[in-house]
N, C-alpha and C positions, 0 to 999 in steps of 0.2 A: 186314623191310619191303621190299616192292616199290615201285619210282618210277620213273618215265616221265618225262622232264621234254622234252616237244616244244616247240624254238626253231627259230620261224620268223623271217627275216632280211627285215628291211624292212617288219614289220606292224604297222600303227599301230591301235589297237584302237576307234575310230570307222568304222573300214568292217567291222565286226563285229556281226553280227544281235543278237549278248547282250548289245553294247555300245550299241546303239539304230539300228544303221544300217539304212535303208529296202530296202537290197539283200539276197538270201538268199546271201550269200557263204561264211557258213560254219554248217551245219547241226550237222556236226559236230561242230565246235569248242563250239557252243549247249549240243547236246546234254550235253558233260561239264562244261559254265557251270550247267547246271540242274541238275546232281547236285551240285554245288560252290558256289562261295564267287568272284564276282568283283570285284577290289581296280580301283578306279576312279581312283586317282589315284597310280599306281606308275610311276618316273621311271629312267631310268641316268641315273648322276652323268657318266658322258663317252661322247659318239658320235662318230662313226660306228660301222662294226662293230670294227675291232683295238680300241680305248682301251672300250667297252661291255660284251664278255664278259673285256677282261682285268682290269674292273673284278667282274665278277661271280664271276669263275673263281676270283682272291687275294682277292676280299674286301673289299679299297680301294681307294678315288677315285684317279684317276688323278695328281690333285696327288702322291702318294703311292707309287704305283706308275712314275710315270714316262712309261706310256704315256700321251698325249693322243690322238696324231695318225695319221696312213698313214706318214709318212716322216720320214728325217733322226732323227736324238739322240732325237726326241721320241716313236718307233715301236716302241724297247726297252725293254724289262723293264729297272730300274734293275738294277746288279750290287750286290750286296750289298756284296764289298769286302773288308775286313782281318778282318770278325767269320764270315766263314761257313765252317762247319763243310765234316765230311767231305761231308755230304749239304747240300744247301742250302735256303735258309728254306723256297723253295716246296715240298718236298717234303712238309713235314712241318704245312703250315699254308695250306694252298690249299682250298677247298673239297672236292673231289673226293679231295684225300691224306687231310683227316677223315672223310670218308665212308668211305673204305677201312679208317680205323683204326677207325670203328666196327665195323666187319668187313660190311661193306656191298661188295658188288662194281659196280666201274665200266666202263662202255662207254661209247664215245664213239662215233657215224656222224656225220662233217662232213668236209669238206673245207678247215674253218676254219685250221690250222695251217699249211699249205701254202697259202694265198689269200694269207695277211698274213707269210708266213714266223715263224708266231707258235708255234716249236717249244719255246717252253717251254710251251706248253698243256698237251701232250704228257704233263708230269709229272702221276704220280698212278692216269693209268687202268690196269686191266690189260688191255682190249682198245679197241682203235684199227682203224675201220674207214675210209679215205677211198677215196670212190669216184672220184676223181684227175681232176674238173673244173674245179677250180680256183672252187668259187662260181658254177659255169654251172649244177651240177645243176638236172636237175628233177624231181619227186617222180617220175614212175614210174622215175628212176634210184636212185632212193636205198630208195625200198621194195624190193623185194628182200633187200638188207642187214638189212632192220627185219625182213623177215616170216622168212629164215632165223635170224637170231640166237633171235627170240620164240620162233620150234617148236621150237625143241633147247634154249631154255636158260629160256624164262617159270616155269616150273614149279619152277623152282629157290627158295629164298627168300634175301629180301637182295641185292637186284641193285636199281642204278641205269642206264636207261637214258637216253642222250642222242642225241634224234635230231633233226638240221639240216635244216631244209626251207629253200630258196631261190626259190621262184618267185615271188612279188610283188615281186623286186628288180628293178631293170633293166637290162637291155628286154625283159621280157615277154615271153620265148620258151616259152607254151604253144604248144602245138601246134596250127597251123590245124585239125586235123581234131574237136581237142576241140567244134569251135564258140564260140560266143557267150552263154551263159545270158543276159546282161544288153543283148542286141540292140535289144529292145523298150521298157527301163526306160530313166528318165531319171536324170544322172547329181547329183552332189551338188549343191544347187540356189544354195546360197550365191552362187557365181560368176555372173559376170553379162558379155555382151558390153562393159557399161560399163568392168570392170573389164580386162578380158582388152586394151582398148585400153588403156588405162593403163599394164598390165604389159609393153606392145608399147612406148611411147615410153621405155621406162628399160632395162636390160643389166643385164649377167650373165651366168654360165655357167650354166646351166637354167634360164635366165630364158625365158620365151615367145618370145624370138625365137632362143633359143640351147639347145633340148632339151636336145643330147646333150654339152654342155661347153661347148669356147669355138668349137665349128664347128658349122655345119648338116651335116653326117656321118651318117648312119645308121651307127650302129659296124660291123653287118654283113650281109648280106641274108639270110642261115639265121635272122636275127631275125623271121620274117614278121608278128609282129604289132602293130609299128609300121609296115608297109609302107612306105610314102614319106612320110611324116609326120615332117615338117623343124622346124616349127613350130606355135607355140598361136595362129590366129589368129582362131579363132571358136569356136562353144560346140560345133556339130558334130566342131572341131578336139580339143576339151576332153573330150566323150563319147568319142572312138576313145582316146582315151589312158590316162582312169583305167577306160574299160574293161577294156583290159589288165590293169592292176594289178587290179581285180577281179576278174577272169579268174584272174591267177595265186592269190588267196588261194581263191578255189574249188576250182583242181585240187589247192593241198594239203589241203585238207580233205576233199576226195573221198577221198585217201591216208591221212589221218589214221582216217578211218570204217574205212576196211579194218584198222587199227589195230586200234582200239576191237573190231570185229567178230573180230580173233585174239583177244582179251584176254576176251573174253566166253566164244568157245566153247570156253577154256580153262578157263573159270569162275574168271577170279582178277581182272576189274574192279571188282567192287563193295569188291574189298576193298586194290585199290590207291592208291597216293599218284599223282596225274597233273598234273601243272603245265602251264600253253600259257601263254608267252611270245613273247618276241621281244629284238634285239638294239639297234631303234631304232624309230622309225617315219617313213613318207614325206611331207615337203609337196607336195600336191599342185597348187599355184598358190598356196597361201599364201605372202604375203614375195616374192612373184612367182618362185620356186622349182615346178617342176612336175617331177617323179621323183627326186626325189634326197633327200639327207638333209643339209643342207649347213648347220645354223642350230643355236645351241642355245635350243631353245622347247620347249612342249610339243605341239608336233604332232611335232618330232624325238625329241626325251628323253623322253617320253609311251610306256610298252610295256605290253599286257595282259598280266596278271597274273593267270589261270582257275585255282583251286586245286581240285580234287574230294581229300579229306580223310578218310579214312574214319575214322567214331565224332570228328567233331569237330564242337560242335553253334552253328558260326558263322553271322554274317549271313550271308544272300545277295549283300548290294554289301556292300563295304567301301570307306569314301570318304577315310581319314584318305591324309594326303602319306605315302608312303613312297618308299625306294632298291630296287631289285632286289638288291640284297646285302643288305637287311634278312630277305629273305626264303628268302635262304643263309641267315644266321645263325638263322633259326628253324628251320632244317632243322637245322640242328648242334648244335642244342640238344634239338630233339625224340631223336634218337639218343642222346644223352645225354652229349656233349660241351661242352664248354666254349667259347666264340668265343674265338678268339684277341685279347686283346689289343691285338694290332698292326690288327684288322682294323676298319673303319669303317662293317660292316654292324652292324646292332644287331639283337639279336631282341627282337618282341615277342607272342611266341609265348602267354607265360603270361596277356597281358592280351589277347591277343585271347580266349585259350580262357575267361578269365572274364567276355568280355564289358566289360571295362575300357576305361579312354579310354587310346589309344597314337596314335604315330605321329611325326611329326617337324612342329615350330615352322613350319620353311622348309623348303626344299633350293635347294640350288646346284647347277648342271647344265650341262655346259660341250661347245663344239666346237671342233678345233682341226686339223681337217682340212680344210674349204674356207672357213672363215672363223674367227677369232680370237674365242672370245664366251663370256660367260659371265652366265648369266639367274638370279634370284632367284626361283620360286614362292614367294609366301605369299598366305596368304587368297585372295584371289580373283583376286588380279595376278600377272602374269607381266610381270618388268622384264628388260630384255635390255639387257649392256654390250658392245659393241662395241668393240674392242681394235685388230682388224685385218679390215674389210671381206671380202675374198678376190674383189676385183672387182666386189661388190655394191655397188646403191646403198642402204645401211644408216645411220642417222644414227647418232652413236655412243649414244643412252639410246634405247630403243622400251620404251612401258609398253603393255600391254595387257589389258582388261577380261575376262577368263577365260570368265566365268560370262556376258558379254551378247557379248563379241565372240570369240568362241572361232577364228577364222578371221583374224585378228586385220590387220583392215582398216581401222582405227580407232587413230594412235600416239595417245594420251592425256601425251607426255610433259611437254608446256608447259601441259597444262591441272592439271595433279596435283603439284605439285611439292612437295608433302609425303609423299605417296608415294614419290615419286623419291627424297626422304631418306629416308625409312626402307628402304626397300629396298637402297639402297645402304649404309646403315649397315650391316644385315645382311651384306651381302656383305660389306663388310670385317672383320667382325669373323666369320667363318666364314674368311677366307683367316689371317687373323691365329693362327684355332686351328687351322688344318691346319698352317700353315708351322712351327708349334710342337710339332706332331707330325709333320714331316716328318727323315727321316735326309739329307737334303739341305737349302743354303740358298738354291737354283736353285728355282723356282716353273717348271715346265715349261712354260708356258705361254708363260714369259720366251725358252725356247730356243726354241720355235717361233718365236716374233717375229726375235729374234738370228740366225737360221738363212734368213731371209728371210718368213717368215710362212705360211700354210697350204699345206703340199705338192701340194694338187692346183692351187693357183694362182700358185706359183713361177714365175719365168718366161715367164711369160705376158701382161706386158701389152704389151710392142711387139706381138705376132702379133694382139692382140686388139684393138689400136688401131686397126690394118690394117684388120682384120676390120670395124670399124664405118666405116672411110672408105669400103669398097668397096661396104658393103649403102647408103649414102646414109645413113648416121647420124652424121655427122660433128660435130656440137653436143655428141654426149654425152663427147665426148674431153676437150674442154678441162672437163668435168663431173668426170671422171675423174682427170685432172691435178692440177685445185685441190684434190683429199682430201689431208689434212695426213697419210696414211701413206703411208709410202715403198714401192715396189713392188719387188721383185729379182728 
């Protein structure tokens, strides 16, 4: 078996032509959607990027694994401790180590290990290629890697390739010269000047008056395609920005086509396994968030899921709730392996291929990197608990209507409060059975909080206080003040 599994970082699968979006952003990517099978309601259990593929990579949630966050106690791979052998668990029980023991061969191209110092990725593959950007890449740096590896080695059988595209992350450093495709189009139409003022009287770090963190900063001028663009203050403000992001899922799909185009005049496409995924996805002004991944919702924990499957004779959408580790463990099983145990992926490989009802009750979906949070999908709702703001103004329950308010502009939480119970029942009785399959009695979530709370927003509220007495926003301090979480 041949597999291609292209992750791209920071693509949320609404600005995706196969996923219904108005923009041609990715033709490509369509193109192996219509040979294939696209899963519409596929979640990671923990984001941003370190806690999302080290959820994908071992197999379990991050309650589990340890990872939640970017930083502090909460960024490492738990140690295993007094029970671990000569070689250790991950070796022998990580995604990528079963694939091997299938006798399946692994490559890795990303620069992910070195971004997050996440060197236990590392275990498992036999080749490692990072093109040593640290997460800057952008695709005409990383093809290269992809199109030397495919000419010397496609024709081989039994190889996994893993290839990391980064350009929809930001700041949107395509290249001026690529141009604009999306010049003339208009942008997602949801947003409204009404709203973008709203978004402007409240704070935050990616809030509309705060792009790039907790400063008006351009991070750097070799970024040219944010140019001077400090903030979201109007709809023209709102086009120049997800244009960008636009822009970068374009140019890797342009990259991905020349893929597709190696794999074809090798004549070995029609008969490979090809996944497009992703690590998280972006709000774009949703939650008054505009480029970043800072929440757990499903515009964040939300990632495409394109499977092209050769001789498997599945839907076209698939809409059941799943985990992106579900979808490891139906690969571990299609090879003829057994999921581990320990792992929290589930496969439902056998009941998809007979057309069977699969999929998961709920999910639970958590952030713990710029804010403390942890959201229930089920049925149509999306309920979000709030733990620890991260400088946001977030009330601590936000319910929201999926299926009418997918933008989610509309808290329903005082109007539903039968929902609010049961969703929260839910959630606790999903924490109650992980902590009971947990080799810890530390819920990590707990150390992030103990630790001072979300690593991108440690320390940060004196400077940020500042920050709003200078700009003339001085009301929203004592706003800030009165939140019953402590700041450090």
């Amino acid at each position: 078996m041949r597999i291609l599994y292209i992750d791209i970082d920071t693509l949320r699968p609404d600005h995706l032509g196969c996923y219904g979006y108005h923009r041609n952003t990715s033709p490509n990517i369509d193109s192996i959607a219509k040979d294939g099978t696209i899963f519409t309601n596929c979640y990671v259990s923990d984001a941003p990027c370190l806690p999302s593929r080290a959820s994908l990579f071992t197999g379990r949630f991050g309650i589990h694994t340890g990872i939640v966050g970017h930083g502090g106690t909460a960024a490492d791979l738990r140690l295993t401790g007094k029970k671990r052998e000569f070689q250790d668990q991950l070796l022998n029980q990580s995604w990528v180590s079963l694939l091997r023991r299938a006798r399946i061969y692994p490559v890795s191209i990303s620069p992910y290990a070195e971004r997050h110092s996440a060197f236990w990725f590392y275990s498992g593959w036999r080749e490692i290629y990072n093109p040593g950007w640290g997460g800057f890449e952008r695709a005409d740096q990383i093809f290269p890697y992809v199109e030397k590896w495919l000419n010397q080695n496609a024709l081989r059988k039994n190889w996994f390739l893993h290839i990391n595209f980064w350009d929809p992350h930001t700041p949107y450093r395509t290249p001026m010269s690529y141009g604009n495709p999306f010049k003339n189009e208009s942008p997602p139409l949801w947003i409204t000047q009404e709203i973008i003022n709203n978004h402007r009287k409240s704070y935050g770090p990616h809030s509309a008056c705060e792009l790039h963190g907790f400063t008006s900063q351009i991070p750097s001028k070799s970024f040219s395609r944010l140019e001077n663009l400090k903030e979201i203050r109007n709809l023209d403000d709102f086009k120049q920005w997800v244009d960008g992001y636009d822009v970068g899922i374009r140019y890797s799909d342009d990259y991905i086509g020349k893929i597709i185009n190696i794999l074809k005049n090798l004549g070995i496409y029609d008969d490979m396994l090809i996944i497009v995924s992703g690590d998280h996805g972006e709000n774009q002004g949703e939650l008054n968030i505009y480029g970043d991944h800072a929440t757990a919702c499903h515009i964040t924990n939300r990632v495409p899921m394109i499977i092209k499957w050769p001789n498997k004779k599945w839907n076209k959408e698939e809409n059941s709730l799943i985990y992106q580790t579900d979808i490891a463990a139906s690969i571990v099983e299609e090879v003829g392996l057994k999921v581990p145990e320990i792992w929290d992926g589930k496969s439902f490989l056998n009941k998809i291929d007979n057309n069977e009802k699969y999929g998961r009750e709920f999910l639970v979906i958590s952030q713990n990197a710029w804010s403390c949070q942890r959201t229930v999908r089920f049925k149509n709702w999306t309920l979000i608990k709030t733990y620890h703001t991260g400088l946001k103004n977030f009330p601590e329950i936000m319910l929201f209507d999926y299926e009418k308010d997918f933008h989610m502009l509309n808290n329903l939480a005082d109007e539903k409060p039968e929902i609010i119970q049961k969703g929260l029942s839910l959630l606790n009785s999903w924490h109650k059975e992980m902590m009971g399959k947990s080799t810890s009695t530390i819920d990590p979530m707990e150390t992030v909080l103990g630790e001072g709370g979300p690593y991108h927003t440690r320390g940060q509220l004196e400077n940020y206080l500042k920050r709003l007495k200078k700009s003339d926003r001085g009301e929203l301090v004592r706003i800030i003040l009165d939140r019953k979480e402590i700041y450090i």
